[in-house]
Backbone and ligand atoms as CSV (ligand in chain L), in Angstrom:
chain,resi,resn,atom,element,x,y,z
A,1,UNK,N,N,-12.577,2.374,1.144
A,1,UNK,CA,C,-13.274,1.241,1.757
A,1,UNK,C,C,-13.366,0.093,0.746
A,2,UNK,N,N,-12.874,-0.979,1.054
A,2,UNK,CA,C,-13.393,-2.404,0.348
A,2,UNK,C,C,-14.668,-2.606,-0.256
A,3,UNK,N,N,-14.722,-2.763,-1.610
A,3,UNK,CA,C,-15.785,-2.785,-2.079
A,3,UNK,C,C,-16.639,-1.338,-2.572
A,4,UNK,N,N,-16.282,-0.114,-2.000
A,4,UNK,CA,C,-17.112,1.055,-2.396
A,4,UNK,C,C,-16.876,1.319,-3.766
A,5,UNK,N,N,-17.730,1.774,-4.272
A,5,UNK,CA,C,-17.700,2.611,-5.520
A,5,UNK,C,C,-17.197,3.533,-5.461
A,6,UNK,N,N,-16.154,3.704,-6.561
A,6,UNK,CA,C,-15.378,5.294,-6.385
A,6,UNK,C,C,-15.818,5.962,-7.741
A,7,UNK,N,N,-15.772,7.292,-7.821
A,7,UNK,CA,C,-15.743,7.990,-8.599
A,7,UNK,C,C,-14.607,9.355,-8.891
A,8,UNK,N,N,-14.522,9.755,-10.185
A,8,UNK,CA,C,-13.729,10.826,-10.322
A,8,UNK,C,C,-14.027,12.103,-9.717
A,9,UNK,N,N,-12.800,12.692,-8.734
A,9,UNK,CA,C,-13.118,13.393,-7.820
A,9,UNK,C,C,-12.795,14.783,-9.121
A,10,UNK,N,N,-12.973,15.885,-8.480
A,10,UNK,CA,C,-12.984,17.619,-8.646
A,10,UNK,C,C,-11.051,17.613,-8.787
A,11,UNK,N,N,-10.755,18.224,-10.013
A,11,UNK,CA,C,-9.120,17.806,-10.492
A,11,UNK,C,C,-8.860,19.646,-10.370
A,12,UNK,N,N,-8.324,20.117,-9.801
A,12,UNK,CA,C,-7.593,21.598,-9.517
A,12,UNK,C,C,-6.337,21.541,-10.416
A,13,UNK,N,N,-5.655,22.564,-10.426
A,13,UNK,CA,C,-4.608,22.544,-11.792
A,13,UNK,C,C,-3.455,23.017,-11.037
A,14,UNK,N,N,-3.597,22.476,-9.704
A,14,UNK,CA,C,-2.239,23.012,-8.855
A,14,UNK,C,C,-1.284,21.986,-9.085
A,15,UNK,N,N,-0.192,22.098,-9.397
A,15,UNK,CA,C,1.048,21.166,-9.788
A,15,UNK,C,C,1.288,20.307,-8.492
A,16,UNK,N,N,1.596,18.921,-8.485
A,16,UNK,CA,C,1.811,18.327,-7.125
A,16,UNK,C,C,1.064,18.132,-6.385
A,17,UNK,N,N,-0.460,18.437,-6.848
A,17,UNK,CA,C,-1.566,17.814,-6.052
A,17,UNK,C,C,-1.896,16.825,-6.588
A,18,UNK,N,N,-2.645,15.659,-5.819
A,18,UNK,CA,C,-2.492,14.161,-5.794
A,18,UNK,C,C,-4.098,14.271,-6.750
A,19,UNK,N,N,-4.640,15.364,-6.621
A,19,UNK,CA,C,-6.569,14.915,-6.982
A,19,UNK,C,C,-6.501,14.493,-8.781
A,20,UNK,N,N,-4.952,14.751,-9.454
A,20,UNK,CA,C,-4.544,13.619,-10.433
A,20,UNK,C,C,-5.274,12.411,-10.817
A,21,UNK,N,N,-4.726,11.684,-9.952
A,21,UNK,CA,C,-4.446,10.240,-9.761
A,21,UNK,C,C,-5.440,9.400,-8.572
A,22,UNK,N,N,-6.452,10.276,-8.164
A,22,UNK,CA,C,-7.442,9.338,-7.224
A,22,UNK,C,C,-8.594,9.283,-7.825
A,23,UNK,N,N,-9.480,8.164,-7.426
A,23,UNK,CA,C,-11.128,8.297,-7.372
A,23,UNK,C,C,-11.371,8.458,-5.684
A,24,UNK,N,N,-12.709,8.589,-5.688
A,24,UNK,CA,C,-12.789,9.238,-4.209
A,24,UNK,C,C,-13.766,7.985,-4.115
A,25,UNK,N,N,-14.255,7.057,-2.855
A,25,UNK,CA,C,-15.023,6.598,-2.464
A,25,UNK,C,C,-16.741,7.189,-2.326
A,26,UNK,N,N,-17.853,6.976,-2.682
A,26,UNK,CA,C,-18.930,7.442,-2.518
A,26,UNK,C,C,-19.343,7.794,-1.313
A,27,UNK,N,N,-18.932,6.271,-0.519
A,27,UNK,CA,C,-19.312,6.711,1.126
A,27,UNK,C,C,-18.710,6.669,1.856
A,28,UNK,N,N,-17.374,6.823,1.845
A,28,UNK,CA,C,-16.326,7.200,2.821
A,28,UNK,C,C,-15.900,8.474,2.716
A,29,UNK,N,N,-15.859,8.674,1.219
A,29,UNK,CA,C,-15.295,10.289,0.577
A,29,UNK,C,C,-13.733,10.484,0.778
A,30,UNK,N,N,-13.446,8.988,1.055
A,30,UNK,CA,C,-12.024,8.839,1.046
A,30,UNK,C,C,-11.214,8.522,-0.252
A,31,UNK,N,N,-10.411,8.905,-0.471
A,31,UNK,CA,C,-9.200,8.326,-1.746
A,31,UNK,C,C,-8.563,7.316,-1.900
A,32,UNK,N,N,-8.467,6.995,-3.280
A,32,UNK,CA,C,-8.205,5.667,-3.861
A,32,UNK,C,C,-7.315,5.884,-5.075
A,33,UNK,N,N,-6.176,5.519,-5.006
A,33,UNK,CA,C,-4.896,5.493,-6.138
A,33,UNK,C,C,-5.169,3.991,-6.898
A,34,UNK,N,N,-6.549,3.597,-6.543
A,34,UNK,CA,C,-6.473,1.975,-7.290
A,34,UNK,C,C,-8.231,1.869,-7.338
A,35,UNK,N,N,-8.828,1.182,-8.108
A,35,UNK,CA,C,-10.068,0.776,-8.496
A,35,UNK,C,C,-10.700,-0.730,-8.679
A,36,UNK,N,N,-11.028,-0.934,-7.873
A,36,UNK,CA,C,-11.066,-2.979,-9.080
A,36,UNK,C,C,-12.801,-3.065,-9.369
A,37,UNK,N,N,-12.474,-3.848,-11.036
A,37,UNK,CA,C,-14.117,-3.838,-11.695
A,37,UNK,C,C,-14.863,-4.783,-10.865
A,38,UNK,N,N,-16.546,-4.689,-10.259
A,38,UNK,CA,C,-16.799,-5.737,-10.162
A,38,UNK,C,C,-17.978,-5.448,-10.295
A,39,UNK,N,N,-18.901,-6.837,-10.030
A,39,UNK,CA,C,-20.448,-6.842,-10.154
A,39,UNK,C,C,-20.938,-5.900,-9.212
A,40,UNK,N,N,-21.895,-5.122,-9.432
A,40,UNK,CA,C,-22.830,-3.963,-8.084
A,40,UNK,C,C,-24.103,-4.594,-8.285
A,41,UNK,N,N,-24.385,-4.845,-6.864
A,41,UNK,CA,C,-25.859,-5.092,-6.340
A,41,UNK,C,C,-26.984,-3.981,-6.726
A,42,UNK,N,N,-26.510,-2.636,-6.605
A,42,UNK,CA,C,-27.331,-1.563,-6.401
A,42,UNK,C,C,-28.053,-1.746,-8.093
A,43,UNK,N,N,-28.955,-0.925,-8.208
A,43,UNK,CA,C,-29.520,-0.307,-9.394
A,43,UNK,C,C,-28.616,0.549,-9.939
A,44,UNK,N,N,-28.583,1.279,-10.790
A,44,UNK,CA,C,-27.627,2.381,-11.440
A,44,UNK,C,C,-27.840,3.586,-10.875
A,45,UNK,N,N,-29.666,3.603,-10.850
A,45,UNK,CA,C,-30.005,4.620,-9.866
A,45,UNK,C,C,-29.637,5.005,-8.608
A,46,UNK,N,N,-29.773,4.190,-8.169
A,46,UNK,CA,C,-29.307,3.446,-6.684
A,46,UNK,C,C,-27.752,4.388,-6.310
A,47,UNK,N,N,-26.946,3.922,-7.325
A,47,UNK,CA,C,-25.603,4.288,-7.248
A,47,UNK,C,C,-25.925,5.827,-7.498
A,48,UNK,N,N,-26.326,6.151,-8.881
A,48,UNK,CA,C,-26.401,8.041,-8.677
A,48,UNK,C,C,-26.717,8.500,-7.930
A,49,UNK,N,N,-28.104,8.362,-6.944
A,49,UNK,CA,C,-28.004,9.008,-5.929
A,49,UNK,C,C,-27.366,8.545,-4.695
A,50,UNK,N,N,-26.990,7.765,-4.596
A,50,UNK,CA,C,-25.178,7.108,-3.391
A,50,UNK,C,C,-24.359,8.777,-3.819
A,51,UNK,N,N,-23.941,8.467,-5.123
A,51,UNK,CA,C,-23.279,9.745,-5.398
A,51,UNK,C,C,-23.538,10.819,-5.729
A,52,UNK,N,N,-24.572,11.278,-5.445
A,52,UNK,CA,C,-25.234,12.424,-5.359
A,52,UNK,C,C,-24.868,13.305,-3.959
A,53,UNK,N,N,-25.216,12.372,-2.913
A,53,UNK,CA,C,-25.136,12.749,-1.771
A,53,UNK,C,C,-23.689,12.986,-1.184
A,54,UNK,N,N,-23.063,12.001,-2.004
A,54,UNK,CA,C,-21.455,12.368,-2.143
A,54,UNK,C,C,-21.068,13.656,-2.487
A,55,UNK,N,N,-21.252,13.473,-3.355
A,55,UNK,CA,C,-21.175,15.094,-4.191
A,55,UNK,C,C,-21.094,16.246,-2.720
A,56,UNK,N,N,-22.066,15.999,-2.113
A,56,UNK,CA,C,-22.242,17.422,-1.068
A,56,UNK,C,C,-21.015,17.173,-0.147
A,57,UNK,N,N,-20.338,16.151,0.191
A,57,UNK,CA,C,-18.756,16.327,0.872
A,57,UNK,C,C,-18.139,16.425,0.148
A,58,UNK,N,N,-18.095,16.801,-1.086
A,58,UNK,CA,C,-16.708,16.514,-1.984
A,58,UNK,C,C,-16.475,18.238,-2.199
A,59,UNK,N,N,-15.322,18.372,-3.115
A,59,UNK,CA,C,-14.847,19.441,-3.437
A,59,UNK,C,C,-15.840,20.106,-4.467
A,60,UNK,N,N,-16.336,19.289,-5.544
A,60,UNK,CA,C,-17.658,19.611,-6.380
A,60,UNK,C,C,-18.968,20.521,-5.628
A,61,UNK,N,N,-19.010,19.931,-4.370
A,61,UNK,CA,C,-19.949,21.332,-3.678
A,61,UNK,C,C,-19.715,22.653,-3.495
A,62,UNK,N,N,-18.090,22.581,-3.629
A,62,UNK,CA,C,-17.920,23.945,-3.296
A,62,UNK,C,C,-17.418,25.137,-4.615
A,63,UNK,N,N,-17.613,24.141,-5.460
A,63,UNK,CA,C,-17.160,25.012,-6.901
A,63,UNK,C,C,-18.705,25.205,-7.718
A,64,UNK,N,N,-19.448,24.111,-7.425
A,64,UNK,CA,C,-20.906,24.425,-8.608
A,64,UNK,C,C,-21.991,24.887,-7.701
A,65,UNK,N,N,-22.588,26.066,-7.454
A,65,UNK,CA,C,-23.356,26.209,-7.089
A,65,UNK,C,C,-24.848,26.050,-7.367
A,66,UNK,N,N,-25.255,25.557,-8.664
A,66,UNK,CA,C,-26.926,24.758,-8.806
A,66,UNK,C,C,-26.631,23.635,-8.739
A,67,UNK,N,N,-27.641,23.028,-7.350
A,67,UNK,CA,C,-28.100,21.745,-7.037
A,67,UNK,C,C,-27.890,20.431,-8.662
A,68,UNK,N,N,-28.615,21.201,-9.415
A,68,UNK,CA,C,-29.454,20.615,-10.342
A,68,UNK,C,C,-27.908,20.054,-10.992
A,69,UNK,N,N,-27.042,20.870,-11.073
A,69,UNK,CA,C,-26.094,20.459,-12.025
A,69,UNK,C,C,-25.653,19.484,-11.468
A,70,UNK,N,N,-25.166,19.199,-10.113
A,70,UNK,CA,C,-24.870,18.066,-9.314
A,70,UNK,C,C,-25.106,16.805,-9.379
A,71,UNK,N,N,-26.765,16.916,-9.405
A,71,UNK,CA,C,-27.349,16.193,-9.809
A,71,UNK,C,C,-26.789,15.190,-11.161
A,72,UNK,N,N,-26.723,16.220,-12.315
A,72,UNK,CA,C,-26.366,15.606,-13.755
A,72,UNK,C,C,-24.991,15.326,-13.522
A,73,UNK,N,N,-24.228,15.732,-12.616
A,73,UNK,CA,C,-23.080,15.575,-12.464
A,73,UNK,C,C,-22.666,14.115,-11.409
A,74,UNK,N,N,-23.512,13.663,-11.046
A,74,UNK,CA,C,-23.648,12.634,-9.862
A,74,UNK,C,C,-23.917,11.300,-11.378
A,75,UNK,N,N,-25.156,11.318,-12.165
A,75,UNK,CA,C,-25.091,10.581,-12.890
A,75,UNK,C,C,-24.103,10.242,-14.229
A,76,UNK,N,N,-23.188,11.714,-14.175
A,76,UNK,CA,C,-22.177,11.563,-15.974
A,76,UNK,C,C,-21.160,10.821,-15.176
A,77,UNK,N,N,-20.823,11.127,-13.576
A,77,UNK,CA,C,-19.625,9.713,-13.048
A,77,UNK,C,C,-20.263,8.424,-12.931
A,78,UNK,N,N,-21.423,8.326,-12.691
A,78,UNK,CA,C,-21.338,6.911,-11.930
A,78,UNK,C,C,-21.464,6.243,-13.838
A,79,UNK,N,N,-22.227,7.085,-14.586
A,79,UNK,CA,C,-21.978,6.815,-16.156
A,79,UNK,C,C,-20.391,6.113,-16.693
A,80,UNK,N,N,-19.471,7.323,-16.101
A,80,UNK,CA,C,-18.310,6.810,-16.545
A,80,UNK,C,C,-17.530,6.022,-15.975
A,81,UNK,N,N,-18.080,5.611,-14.858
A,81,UNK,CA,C,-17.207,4.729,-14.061
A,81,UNK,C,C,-17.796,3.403,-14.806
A,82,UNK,N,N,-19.254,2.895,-15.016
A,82,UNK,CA,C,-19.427,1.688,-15.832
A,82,UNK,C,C,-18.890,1.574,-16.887
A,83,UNK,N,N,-19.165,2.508,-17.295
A,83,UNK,CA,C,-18.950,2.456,-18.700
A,83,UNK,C,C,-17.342,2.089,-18.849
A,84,UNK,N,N,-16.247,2.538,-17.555
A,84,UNK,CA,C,-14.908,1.955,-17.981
A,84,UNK,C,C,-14.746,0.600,-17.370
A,85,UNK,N,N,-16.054,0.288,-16.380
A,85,UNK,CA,C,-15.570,-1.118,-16.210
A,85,UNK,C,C,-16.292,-1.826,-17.011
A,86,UNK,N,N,-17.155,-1.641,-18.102
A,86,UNK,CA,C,-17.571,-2.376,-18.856
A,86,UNK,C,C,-15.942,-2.806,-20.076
A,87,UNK,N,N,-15.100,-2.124,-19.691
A,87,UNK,CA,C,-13.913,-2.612,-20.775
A,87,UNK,C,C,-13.494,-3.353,-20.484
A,88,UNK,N,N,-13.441,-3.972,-18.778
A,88,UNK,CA,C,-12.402,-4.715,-18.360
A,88,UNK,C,C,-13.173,-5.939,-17.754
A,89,UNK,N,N,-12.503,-6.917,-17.771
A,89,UNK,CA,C,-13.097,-7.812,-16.999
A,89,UNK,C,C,-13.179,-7.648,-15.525
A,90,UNK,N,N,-14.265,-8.647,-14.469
A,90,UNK,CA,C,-14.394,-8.374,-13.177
A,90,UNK,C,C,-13.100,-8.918,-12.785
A,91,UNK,N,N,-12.674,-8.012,-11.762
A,91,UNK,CA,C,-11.152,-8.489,-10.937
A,91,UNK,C,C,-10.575,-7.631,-11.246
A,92,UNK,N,N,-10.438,-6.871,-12.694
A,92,UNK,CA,C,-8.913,-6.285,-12.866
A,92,UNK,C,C,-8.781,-4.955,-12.146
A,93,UNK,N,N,-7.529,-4.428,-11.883
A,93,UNK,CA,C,-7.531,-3.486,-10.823
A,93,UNK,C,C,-6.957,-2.273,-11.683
A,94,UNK,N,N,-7.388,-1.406,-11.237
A,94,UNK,CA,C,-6.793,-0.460,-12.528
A,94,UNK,C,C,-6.622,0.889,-11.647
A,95,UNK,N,N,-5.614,1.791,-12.341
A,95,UNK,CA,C,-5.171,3.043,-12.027
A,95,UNK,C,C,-5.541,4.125,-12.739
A,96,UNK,N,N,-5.847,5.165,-12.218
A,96,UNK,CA,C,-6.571,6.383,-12.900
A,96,UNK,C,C,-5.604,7.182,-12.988
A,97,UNK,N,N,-5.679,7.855,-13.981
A,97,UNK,CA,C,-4.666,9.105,-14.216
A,97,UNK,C,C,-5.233,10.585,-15.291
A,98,UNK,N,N,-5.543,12.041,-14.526
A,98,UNK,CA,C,-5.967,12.898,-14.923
A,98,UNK,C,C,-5.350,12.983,-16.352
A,99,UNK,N,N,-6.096,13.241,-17.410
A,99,UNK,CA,C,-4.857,14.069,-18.956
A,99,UNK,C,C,-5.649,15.181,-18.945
A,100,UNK,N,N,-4.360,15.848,-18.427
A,100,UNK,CA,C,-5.191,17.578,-18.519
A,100,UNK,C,C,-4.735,18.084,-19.571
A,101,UNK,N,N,-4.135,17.549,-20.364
A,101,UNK,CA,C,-4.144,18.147,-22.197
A,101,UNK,C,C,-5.316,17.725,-22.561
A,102,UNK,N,N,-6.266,16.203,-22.634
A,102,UNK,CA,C,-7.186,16.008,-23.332
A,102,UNK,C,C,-8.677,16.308,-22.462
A,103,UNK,N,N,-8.080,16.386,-20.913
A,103,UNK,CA,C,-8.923,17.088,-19.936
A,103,UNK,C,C,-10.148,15.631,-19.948
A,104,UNK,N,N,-9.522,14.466,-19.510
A,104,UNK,CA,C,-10.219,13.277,-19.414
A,104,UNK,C,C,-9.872,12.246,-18.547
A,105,UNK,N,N,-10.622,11.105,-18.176
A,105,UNK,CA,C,-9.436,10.401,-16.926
A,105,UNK,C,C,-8.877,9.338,-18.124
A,106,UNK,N,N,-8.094,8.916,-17.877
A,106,UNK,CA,C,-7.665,7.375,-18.861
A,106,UNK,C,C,-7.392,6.154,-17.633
A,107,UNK,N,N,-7.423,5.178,-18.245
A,107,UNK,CA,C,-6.996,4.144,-16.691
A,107,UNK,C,C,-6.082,2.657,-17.586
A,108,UNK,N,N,-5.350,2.553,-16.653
A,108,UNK,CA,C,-3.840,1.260,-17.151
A,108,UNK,C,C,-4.447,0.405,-16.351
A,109,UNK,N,N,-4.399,-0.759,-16.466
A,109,UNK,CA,C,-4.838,-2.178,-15.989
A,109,UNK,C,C,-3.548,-2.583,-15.112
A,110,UNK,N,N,-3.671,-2.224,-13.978
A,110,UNK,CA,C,-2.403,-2.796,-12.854
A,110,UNK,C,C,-2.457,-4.742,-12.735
A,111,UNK,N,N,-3.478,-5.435,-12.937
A,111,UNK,CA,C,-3.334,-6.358,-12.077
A,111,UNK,C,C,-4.677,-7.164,-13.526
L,1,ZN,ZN,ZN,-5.787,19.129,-6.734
């Protein structure tokens, strides 16, 4: 969706699966091969629990079973998602890509 906040979805180690290379939308829970930085209205809070509640459609519900971790796990993305658009200026559009050697996301500046 235009404008949603995405975050790094649940990465499986099956060869040829796409969960690589997407962020997932908060409130669509749909996929995104692209990201662009911009200003958010919400609080930070605001956004963790947006993605909190995410969390319970995503693949992450079905692998962690305490709530609680979810929880901390709802705030270390919406953490790392600022924290990588704090590198870039607003506008730039950028691509995510899993490194499952360093087991981290990295992101290239498309635009
Ligand atoms: Zn996968």
């Amino acid at each position: 969706m235009n404008g949603e906040i995405v975050v790094a979805p649940f990465v499986c180690n099956d060869d040829g699966c796409d969960c690589d290379h997407v962020h997932q939308g908060i409130v669509s829970h749909g996929y995104s091969t692209q990201a662009e930085v911009s200003e958010v209205a919400t609080s930070p809070d605001g956004l963790v629990l947006a993605c909190r509640s995410h969390l319970d459609f995503s693949q992450w519900a079905a692998i962690v079973d305490n709530p609680a971790e979810l929880d901390m796990l709802a705030a270390d993305l919406i953490d790392a998602m600022g924290e990588t658009a704090n590198h870039h200026p607003i506008g730039t559009v950028l691509r995510m890509m899993f490194d499952h050697r360093a087991s981290r996301w990295r992101y290239t500046t498309v635009t």
